[in-house]
N, C-alpha and C positions, 0 to 999 in steps of 0.2 A: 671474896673468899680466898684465901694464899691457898698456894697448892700443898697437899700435904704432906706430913714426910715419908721418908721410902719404909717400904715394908721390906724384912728380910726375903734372899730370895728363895724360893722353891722350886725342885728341880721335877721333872719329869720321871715319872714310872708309868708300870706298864700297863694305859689306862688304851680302850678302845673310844673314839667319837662316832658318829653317824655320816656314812657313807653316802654321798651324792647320786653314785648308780652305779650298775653293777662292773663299771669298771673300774669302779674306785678301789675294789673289792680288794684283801691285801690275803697272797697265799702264804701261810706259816710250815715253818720245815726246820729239822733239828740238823745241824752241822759243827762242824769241829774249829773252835776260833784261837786264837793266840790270846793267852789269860792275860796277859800284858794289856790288852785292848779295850778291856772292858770301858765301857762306856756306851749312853742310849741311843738306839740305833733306832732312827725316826724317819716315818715315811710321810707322814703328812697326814694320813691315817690311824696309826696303828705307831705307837711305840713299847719298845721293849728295853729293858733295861740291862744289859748285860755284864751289869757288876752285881747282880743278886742271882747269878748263876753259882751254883756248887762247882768249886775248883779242882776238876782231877789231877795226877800226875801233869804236871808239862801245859795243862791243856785246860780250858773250859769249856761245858758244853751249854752255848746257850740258844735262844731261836731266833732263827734267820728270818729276817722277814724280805717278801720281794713285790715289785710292781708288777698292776698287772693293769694298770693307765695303759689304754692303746693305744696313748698320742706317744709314749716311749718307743725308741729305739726297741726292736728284738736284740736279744743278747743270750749269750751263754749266761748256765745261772752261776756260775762267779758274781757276775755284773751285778748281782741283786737286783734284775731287771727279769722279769720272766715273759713267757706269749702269751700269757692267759692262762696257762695252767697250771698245778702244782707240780714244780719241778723238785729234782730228787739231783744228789751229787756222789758221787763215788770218787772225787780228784782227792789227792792228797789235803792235808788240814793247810790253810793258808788265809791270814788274812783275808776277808771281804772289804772293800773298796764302795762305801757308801756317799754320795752326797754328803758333803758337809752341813750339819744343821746347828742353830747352835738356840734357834726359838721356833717353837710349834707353831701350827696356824690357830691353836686357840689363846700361843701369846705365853706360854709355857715355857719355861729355858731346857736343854736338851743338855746332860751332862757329857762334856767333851774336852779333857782337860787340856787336849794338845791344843784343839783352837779356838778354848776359851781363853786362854794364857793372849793370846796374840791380841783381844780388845778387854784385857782387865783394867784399860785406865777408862774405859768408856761408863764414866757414872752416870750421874741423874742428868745434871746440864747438858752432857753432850749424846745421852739418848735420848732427849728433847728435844736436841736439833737436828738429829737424824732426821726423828719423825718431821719436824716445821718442815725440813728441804724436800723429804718426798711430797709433802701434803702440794708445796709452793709450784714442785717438778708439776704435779698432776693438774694444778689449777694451769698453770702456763701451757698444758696440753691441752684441757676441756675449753680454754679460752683460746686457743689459737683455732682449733676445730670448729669452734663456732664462726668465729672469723671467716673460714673457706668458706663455712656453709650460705653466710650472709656476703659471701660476692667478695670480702674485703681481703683475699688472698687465694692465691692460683691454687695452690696446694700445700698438701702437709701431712707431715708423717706422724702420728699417735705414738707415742710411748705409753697409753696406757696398761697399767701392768707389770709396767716394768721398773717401776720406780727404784725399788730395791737394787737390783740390780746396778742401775746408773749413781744413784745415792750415796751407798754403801763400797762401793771401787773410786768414786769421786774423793770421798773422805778419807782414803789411802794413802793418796797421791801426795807429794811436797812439790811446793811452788814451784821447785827447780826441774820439774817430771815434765815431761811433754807428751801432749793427748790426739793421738790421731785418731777424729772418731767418723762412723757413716754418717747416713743425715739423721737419724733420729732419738743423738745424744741430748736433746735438750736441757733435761735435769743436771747432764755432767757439765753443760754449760754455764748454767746456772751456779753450780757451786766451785767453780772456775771463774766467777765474778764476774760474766757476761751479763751487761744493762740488761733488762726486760723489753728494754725498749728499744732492741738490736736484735732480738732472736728470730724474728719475720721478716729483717728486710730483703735478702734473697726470697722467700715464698711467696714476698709482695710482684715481685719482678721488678723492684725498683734499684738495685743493685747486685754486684757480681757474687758477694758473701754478706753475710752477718755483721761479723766483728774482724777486727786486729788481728791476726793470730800472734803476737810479737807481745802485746800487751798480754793475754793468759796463758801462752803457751801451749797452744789447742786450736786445732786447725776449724776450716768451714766444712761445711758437711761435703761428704764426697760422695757424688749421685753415682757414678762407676761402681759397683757392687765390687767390692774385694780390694780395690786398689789402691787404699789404704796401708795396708797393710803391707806392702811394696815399700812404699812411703817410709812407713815405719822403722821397717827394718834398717830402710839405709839409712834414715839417721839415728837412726841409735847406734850401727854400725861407726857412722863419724863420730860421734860423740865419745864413743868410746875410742879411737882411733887419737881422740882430743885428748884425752884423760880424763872425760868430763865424769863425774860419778851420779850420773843420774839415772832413771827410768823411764824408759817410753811404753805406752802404753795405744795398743789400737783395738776401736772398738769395733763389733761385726757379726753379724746375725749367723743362724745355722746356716740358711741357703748358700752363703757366701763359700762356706766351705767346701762347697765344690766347683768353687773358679779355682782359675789356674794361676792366679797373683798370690792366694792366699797358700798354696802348695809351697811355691819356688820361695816365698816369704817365709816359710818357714824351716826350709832347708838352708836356706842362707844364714836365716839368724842361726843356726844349730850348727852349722857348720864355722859360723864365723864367732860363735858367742855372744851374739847381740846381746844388747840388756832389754830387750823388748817383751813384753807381758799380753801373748796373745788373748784377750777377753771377747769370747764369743757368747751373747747372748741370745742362747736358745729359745727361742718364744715359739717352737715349735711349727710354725709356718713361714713358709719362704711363699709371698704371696698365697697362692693357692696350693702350693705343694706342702705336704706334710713330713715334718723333721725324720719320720722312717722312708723318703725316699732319698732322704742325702745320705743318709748313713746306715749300714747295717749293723753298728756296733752304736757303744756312746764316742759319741764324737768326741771327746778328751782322752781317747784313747789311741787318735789319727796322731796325737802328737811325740807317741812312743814310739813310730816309725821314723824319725825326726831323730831321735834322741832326745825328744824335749820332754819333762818331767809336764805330766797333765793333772787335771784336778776335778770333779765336778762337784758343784755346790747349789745350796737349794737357793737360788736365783731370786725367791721374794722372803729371804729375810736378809734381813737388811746387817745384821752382827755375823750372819756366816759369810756373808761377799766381803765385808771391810777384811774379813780373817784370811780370807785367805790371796786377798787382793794385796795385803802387808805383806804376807810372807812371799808374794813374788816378786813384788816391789821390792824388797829388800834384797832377795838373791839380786836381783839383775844390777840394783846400784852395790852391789859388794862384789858385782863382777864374777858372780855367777852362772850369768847367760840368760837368754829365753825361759821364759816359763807359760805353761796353757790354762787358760780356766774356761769349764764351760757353768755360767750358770742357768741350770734349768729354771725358766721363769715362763709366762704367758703372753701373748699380744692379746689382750682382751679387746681391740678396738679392728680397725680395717688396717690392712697394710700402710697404704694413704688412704687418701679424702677420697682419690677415685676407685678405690677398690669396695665391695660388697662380699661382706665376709660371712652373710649367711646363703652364698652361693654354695659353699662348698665344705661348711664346718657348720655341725649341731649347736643345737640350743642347750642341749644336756653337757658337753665338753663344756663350752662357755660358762655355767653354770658350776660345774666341778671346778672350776679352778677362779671363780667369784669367791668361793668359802675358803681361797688362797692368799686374800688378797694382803698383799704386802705390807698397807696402811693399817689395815684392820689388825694386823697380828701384832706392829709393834704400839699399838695404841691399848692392844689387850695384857700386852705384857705393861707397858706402863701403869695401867689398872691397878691387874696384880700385886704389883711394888707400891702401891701408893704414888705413884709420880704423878697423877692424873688429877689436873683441881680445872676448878671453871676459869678461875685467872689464866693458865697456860690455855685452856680449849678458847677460851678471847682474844689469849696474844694471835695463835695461831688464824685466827680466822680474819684478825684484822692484816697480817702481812700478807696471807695469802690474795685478801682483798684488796692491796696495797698491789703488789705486783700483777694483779691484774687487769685494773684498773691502769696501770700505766702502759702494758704491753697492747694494751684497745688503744687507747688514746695514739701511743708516739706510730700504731700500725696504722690507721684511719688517717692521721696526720703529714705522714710519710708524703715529701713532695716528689714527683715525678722527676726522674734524672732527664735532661739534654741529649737529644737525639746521640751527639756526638761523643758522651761518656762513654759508648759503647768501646772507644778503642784507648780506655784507659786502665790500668793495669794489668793489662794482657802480659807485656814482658816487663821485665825488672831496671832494662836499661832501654835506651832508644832505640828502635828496630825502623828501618828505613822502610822497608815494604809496609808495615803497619802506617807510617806518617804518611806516604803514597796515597793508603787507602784512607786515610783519617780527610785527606786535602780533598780524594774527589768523594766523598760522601757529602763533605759541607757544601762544597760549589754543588751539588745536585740539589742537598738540602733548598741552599738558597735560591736555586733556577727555581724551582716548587713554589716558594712561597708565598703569596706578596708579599 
């Protein structure tokens, strides 16, 4: 059966869905907004449309709506973030500063004309592949997890949840970008052109990283929480130092935000102009601590102390991350400096393989932010449109079974390095004390053996 053709699209108005529990719950308040702005202000919950407001002098009056999720940040109610109760404003009229949304969780498009402009070339083919790369991201997660669990790897970090996030900033990027990410970029690996059948072999313990990084321009995972981003800076700093016109980009969870690489990292880029594109993905747990003890604010707001322009975006859709992942990519390669994005998204799995994440977080949280899920929403807006036929739901099931299938095979297959690789690519060039050590390792090797 061919897939069918698109249906025009349909935009969001101001419809209520059913709430997961009561902290889904969304409190409504009337405020004074910039008529210039109008456009749907979406929470995940609850949208309102704020171009069917009556326009007064200067001004329109439409409804504010705010969070009242107690995995957020507390905020002033500027932040459109509330503590749980109906908050009330008396500041001067000014702009609210919403998450970027640009499709609902039931798959709905959100009217937004600044950052729908930024993915209007994104039609039918390449919102197909959005989806195939997260579905592909997610199976290379659910198969490497299985893998630990079956003894065939030390450990491993879950992206699930976050597909979006990774997916949707990958597809940003131009070849000529360089990607400094933590360990658990997978999916950006993936659409960086990393084999399948390379993404495990550091978690096997059979080698020092992954992949090349010369070949995608994207580093191995970096087990040091925050020091990445270090990394980052300074080469973007040379690169631009080169003339090079490109963008770097590092990836790095909320917790990270409170090392001290990730600070000086961004005082350097802001001070120096780096082209660097800080992307922290909030999943809202830094192992077991929850994203309200790294921050008392929204963390995209740490980067106006900086001077660096911040941004927060709804993390599992996949058209608001690429939107606003272009527009910092673009500043930084036109040589506009630094830019921050935080995307709010979930870790629905365990931090690693060794972590137990119903030690410390509910089954009702996890559950609120399942009716989130990244895959789902753009698979509902493909619906919607007509883009959905049984031909594309076979293509997709056959590659993601394709990559599968090969990332078990080349990890089970994976032959064991020689005692003696260990003291190979340590440095770049000949280091005497490592040869030292490389000679009396083998002579003991071979005193051992018969």
């Amino acid at each position: 059966m061919p897939t069918p053709a698109a249906k025009p699209t349909t935009w969001a108005t101001a419809t209520a869905h059913d709430t997961a529990s009561p902290i889904d719950a969304i409190a409504a308040e009337t405020v004074t907004t910039d008529a210039t702005s109008a456009h749907a202000i979406t929470t995940g919950a609850i949208t309102i449309d704020a171009s069917s407001a009556k326009p007064t002098i200067g001004h329109t009056t439409a409804t504010r709506t705010s969070y009242t999720n107690a995995t957020f940040a507390d905020a002033t109610p500027n932040d459109g973030i509330s503590t749980g109760r109906i908050t009330t404003t008396t500041s001067p009229p000014e702009k609210i500063a919403y998450p970027v949304q640009l499709v609902q969780p039931d798959g709905r498009r959100v009217l937004d004309r600044e950052h729908a402009a930024l993915v209007a070339d994104i039609g039918p083919d390449r919102l197909r592949q959005l989806y195939l790369d997260m579905v592909v991201a997610r199976r290379i997660d659910t198969e490497a997890t299985a893998l630990q669990r079956q003894g065939q790897l030390g450990l491993w970090p879950p992206l699930l949840g976050q597909e979006a996030a990774q997916i949707g900033s990958a597809h940003a990027l131009h070849p000529d970008d360089y990607v400094f990410c933590s360990y658990r970029e997978a999916g950006v690996a993936y659409c960086r052109g990393v084999d399948p059948a390379q993404i495990t072999r550091l978690w096997r313990g059979v080698a020092h990283s992954c992949w090349d990084p010369a070949q995608i321009n994207m580093t191995n995972p970096a087990i040091v929480v925050g020091s990445q981003g270090l990394h980052a800076t300074g080469y973007a700093y040379a690169a631009h130092l080169d003339g090079a016109e490109i963008a770097v980009i590092t990836y790095f969870g909320d917790g990270a935000t409170s090392q001290g690489d990730i600070a000086e990292a961004l005082g350097f880029a802001a001070t120096w102009s780096a082209p660097v594109v800080f992307f922290c993905q909030n999943n809202h747990w830094a192992i077991s601590e929850p994203v309200r003890i790294q921050s008392a604010t929204p963390i995209a707001r740490r980067a106006y102390g900086y001077g660096i322009p911040g941004i927060q975006v709804d993390g599992n859709d996949v058209l608001a991350v690429l939107a606003v992942t272009r527009q910092a990519v673009a500043r930084a390669r036109a040589g506009g400096g630094p830019s921050f994005i935080e995307a709010i998204t979930y870790r629905m799995g365990p931090h690693t393989t060794a972590d137990d994440p119903t030690r410390y977080r509910s089954a009702a949280e996890t559950e609120l932010w399942r009716r989130r899920d990244p895959i789902d929403r753009i698979r509902r807006l493909l619906e919607r449109e007509g883009l959905w036929g049984s031909t594309f739901e076979r293509q997709v099931r056959e590659r993601s079974d394709e990559v599968a299938a090969r990332l078990r095979t080349a990890t089970i297959e994976m032959p064991d390095p020689e005692p003696k690789d260990l003291f190979e690519h340590v440095y770049a060039t000949p280091h005497s004390l490592l040869d030292r050590e490389r000679r009396e390792y083998i002579a003991y090797l071979e005193g051992v053996r018969p």
